[in-house]
C-alpha positions in Angstrom: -121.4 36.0 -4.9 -122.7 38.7 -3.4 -125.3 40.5 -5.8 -124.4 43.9 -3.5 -120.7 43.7 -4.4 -119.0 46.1 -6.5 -115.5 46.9 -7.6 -114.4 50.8 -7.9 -111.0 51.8 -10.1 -108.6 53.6 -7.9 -106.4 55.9 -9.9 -102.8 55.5 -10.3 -102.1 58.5 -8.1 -103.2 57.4 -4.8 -100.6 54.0 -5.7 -97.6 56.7 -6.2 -99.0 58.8 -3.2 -99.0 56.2 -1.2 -96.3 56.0 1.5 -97.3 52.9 3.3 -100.4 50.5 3.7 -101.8 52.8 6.2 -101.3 55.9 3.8 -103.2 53.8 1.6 -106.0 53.0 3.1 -106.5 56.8 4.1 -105.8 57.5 0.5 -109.0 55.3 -1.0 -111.2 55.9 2.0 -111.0 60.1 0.8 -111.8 59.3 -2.4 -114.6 57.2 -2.0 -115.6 60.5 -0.2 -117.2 61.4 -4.0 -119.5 58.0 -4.3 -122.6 57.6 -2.4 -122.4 57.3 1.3 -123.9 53.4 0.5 -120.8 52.6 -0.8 -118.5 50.9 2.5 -115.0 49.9 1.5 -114.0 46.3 2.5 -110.6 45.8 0.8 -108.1 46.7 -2.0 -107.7 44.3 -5.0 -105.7 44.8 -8.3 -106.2 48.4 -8.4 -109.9 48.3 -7.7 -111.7 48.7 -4.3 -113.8 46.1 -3.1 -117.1 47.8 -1.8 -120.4 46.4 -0.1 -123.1 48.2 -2.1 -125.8 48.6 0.6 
């Protein structure tokens, strides 16, 4: 396992807000906006974001 790996909770809102996968992903990437620029989304899982901590 990566030691750089690192899971984020998404709150519930951006689920409700979301309109469509691509609505989603927009939703999570602004955000992430408010954790350091290090942190680089690489997928959505069970409510978390899966992020490469570099």
């Amino acid at each position: 396992m990566n030691n750089n790996l690192t899971k984020v909770v998404l709150p519930a809102w951006i689920f409700e807000q979301a309109r469509d996968k691509e609505h989603l992903k927009k939703l999570v990437l602004d955000y992430m906006q408010r954790y350091p620029k290090d942190y680089v989304v690489k997928g959505i899982k069970n409510g978390f974001a899966v992020c490469i901590k570099n």
